[in-house]
N, C-alpha and C positions, 0 to 999 in steps of 0.2 A: 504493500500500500504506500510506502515511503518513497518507494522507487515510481510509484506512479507519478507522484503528489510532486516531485523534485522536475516531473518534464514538463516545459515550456512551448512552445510550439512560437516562432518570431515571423513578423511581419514577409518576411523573405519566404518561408513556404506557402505565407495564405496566395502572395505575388504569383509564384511556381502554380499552385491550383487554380487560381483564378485563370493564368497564361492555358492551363492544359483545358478546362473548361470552355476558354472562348474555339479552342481550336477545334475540340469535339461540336462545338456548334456550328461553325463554319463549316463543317465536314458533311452536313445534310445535302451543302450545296456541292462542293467538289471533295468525293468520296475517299481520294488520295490521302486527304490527312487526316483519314481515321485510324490507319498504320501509323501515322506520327504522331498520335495524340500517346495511342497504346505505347509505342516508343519511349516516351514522356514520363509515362507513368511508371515505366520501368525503371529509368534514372533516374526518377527523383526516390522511388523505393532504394534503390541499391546507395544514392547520395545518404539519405535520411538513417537509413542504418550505419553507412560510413561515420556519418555526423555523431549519432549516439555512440559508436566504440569508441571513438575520440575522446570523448567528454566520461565519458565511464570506464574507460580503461585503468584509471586512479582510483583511490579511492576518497582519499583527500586531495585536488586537485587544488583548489584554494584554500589557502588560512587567513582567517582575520584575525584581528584581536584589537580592540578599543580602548583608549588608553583615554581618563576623562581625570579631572582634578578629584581630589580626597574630599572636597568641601568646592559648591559654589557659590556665586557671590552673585549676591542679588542685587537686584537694577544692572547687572556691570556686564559687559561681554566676557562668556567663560571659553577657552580653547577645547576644542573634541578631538581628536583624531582617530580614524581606524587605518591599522598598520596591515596593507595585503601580500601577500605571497603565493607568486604562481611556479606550481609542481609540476605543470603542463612543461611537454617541452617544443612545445608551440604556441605559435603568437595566438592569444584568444581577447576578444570583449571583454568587457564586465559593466554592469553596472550593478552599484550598491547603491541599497536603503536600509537605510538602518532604522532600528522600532526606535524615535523618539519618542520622551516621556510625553504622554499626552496633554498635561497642561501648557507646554508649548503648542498649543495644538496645529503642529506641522505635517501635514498630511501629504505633502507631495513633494520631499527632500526625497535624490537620489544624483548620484553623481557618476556620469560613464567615463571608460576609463577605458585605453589598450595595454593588455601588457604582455612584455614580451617574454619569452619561456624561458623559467626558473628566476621569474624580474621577483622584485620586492616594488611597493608601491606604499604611500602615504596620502589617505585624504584625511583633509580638515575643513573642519565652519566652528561655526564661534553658536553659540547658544546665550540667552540675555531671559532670565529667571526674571521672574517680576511679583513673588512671593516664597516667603520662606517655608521649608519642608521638605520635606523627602520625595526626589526625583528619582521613579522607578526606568531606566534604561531596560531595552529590551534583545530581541536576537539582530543579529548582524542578519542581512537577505543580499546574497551575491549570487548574480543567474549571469551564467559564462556562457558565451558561444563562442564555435570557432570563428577566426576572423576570414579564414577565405571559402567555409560552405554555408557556417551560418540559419541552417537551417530548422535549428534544435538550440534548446536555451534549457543547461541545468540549473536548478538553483540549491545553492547551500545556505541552511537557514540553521548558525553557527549559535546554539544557546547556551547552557546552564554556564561554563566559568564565563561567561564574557557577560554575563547579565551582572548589572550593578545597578546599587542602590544609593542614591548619592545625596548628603543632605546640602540644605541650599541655606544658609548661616548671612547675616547684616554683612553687610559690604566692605569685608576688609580688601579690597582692591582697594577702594576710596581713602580705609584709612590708612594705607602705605602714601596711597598719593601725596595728600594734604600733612600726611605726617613731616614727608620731605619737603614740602613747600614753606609751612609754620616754621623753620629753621632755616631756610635759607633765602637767595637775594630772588627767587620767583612772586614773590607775594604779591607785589603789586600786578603784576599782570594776568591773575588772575583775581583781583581784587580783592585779596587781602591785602590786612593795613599795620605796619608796622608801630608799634607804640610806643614811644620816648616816656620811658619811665618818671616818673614825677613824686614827689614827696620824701618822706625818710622813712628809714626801716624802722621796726616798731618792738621786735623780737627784741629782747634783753641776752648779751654773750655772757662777757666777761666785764672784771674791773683792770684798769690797764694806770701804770702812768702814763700824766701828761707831759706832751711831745710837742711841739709847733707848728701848726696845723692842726690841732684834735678842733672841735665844734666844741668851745665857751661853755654855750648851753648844758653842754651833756657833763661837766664836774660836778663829781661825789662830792658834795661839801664834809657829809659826814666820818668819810674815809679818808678825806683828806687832813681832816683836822687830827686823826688818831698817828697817822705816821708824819704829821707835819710837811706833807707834800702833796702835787695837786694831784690830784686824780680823776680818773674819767672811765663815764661808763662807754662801754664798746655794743653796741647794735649790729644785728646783722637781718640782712632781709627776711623778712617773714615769709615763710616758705610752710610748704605740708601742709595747705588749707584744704579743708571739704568741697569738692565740688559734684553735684549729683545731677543726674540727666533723671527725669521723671517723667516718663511717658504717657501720657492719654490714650488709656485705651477701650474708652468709649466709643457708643457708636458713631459720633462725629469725625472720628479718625478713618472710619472705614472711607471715606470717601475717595475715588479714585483720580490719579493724575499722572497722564503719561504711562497710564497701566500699570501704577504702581498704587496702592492707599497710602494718603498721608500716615498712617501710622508708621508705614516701611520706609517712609521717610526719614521720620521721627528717628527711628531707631537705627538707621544708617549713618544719620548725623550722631547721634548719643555715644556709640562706637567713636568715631572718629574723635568727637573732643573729649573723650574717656581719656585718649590715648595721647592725644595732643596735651590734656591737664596732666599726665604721670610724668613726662617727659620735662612739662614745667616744673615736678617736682610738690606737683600738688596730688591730693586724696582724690582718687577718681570714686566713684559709685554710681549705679543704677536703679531705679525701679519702676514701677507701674503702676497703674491706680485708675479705677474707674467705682467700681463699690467699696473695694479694701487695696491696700497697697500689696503689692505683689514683687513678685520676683528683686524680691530686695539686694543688693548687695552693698553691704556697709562699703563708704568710703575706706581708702587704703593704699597702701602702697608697696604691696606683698608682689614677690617674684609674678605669681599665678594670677593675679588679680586684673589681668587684660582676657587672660582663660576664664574664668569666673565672670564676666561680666559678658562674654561674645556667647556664651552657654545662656544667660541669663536673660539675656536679649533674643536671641533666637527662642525662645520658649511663651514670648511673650503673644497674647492671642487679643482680638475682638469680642468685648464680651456682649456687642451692640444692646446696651444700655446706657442709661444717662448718668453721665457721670457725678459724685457723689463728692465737691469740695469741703463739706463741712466732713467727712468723713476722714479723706486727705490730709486736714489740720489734724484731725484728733489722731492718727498715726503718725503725723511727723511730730506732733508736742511730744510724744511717748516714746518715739523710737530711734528719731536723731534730734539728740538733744544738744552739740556743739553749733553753734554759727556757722552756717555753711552757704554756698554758693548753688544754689538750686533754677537749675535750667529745666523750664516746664512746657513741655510742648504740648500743647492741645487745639484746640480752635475754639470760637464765639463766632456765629453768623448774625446774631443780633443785637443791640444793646439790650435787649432785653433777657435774652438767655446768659449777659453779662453781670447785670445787677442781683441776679439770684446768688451769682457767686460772689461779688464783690468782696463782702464783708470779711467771706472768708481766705481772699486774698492778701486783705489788709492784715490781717491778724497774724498768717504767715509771714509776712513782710516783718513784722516788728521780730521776730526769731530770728530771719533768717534773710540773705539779699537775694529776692526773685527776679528770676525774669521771664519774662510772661512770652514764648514764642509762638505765632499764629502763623497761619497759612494765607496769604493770597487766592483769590479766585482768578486764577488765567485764565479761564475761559470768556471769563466776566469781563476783564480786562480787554480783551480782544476782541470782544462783542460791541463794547462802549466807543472804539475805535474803528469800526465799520464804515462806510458811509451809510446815508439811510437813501434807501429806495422807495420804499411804499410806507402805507401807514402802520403796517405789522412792523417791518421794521422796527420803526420809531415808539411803538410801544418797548419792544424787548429789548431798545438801545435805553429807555429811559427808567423800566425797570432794573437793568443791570448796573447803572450809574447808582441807581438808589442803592443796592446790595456792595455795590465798591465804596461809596460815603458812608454808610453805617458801619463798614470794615475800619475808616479812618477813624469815626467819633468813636469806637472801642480802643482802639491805641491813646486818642483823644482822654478818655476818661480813666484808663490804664493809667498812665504819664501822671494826671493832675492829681491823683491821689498816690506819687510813690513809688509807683513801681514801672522798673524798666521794662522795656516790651519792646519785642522786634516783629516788625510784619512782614512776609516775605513770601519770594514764587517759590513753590518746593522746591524747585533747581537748584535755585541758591539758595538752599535751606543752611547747608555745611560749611559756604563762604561768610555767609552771614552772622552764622553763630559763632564761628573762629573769632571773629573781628568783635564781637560783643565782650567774648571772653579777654581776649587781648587787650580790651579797652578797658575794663575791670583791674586786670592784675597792672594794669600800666598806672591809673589813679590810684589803687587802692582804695578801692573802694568798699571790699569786704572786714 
């Protein structure tokens, strides 16, 4: 049944039947080419079996094997390749389809190929995840004909070691990216902003004597008076602060952009300035929160603690409910209790679904420095900037204008009570949060 199921029958013999068919039809009229229809028939039987020894004379004729990352990375283009090997020792066809996982849902990748006998062969495409989870990979399907009869197409349909299960984890592509950009001279061209530090250190070192030059200000009088000489205190920058990404993962996150939901957004950035803060030498942390705070991971600055937070993040779900800010206070009074730097990403579509929360914004804000990070409507944006053609138009140019001003009077009324807030396209979700943070440790603001 295997052996049935493996034979192909190609374009090239329907040609040959079609050819011997017209001829047997012609032959009603001149009866000569009904010996060369029969003729016909002969060689393409005697071809057709030729073709099948060919191709079945092996019994592995071709080898695949698909070589795919340990982890993909989501939003990001990931590399594939399937590695071929022909045992023919003649030049044959191929073309491969490989069972992509079906939430790419690619239904018509296949890629032809000649190779010559006893060749080695490499295809590659790129694949671009646009949610996190487990990507089931399937059989490798390569249907070889010969290249000069062509007649017959085997197919090898290459399963169990070559099937892989592959998980798709927040975008550390991005975060190698911007890791190396945050430290070197690219920032500004992609719109990061470099920050001239400002103010003085605040940490307490040591007590030192005074030297010429020390800062006036900073003499122990007290310590001075015991050895009769001046003394000073010595400062050094305050380093190893909390900073936490806190995700929204209510149903307003679910919404999607560029085929992605702003939560995977959310969460691709979070990564990114986790790792971007450890490097500045500050507490990175994570969590979630839409009814109860979740997937928590304390700030820190432990070997594993980029492992522990990319685990942490990837597990995080939609729990499409509304999200629960007085809940969020009463787990952050209770569970990080140091002053910390708390980057909250969520959304407000209306000032009124703002005001419900307010109160318990403000009240976090006195604990802790928030920043409140919202999403942009692009769509909305790009709508408002149409021309208008008819009267439909002009209605859905004027509602969308309405839904982009009430975007601004929520930053609007964010701002006037306190707390910082960044409005942004998801795109440049990650430049813009770098540059919020950057601008933070450059005031000192925390």
């Amino acid at each position: 049944m295997n052996f049935i199921k493996s034979i192909y029958l190609t374009p090239r013999f329907f040609y040959a039947i079609g050819i011997i068919v017209l001829i047997f039809f012609i032959s009603y009229f001149y009866h000569f080419l009904y010996y060369a229809g029969l003729l016909l028939i002969g060689a393409l039987i005697v071809i057709f079996a030729v073709d099948m020894l060919l191709l079945y004379m092996r019994k592995n004729g071709i080898e695949a094997h698909r070589i795919v990352p340990d982890k993909l990375s989501n939003g990001d283009e990931n590399l594939i390749s399937v590695n071929l090997k022909s045992n023919y020792d003649f030049d044959t066809n191929i073309e491969l389809i490989d069972e992509i996982p079906v939430e790419f849902q690619i239904r018509d990748f296949s890629e032809k190929r000649l190779m010559k006998s006893s060749a080695k062969e490499e295809i590659t495409y790129h694949l671009r995840p646009q949610r996190r989870g487990l990507y089931q990979f399937g059989k490798i399907n390569c249907y070889v004909s010969t290249q000069k009869l062509g007649f017959v197409s085997r197919r090898y349909s290459i399963e169990n070691k070559v099937e892989q299960e592959v998980p798709c984890y927040p975008s550390f592509v991005q975060l190698k990216k911007y890791s190396l950009m945050a430290f070197s001279q690219t920032l500004t061209d992609s719109g990061l902003k470099r920050m001239r530090k400002v103010g003085s250190s605040t940490e307490f070192d040591q007590i030192n004597r005074y030297v010429k030059g020390d800062d006036i200000r900073h003499i122990n009088w007290k310590a001075s008076a015991k050895i009769s000489q001046l003394m000073v205190n010595k400062y050094i920058e305050e380093k190893s602060q909390p900073v936490y990404s806190i995700v929204d993962s209510g149903r307003s996150m679910k919404m999607p952009f560029g085929g992605m939901s702003l939560l995977d957004y959310a969460i691709n950035a979070s990564l990114v300035i986790s790792n971007i803060a450890l490097k500045k030498e500050d507490k990175a942390g994570v969590a979630a929160f839409s009814t109860s705070l979740t997937d928590l991971v304390v700030a820190d600055r432990r070997s594993n603690q980029m492992s522990l937070i990319l685990q942490a993040l990837y597990n995080i779900k939609t729990e499409h409910k509304e999200t629960d800010f007085g809940r969020l206070y009463t787990y952050l009074k209770h569970r990080i209790t140091q002053r910390s730097l708390l980057l909250l990403y969520t959304n407000f579509e209306t000032k009124d679904s703002l005001q419900r929360q307010l109160k318990y914004l403000k009240a976090i804000n006195r604990s802790h420095l928030v920043v409140v990070i919202m999403f942009k409507n692009s769509e909305l944006d790009h709508l408002t900037q149409r021309p208008t053609q008819n009267k439909r138009n002009a209605y859905d140019k004027v509602i969308a204008e309405k839904f982009v001003y009430e975007k601004k009077l929520i930053v609007r009324e964010l701002n006037k009570n306190g707390i910082i807030t960044i409005l942004t396209d998801p795109k440049d979700l990650i430049i813009n949060t770098i540059n919020k943070y950057l601008e933070i440790k450059a005031k000192n603001l925390l």
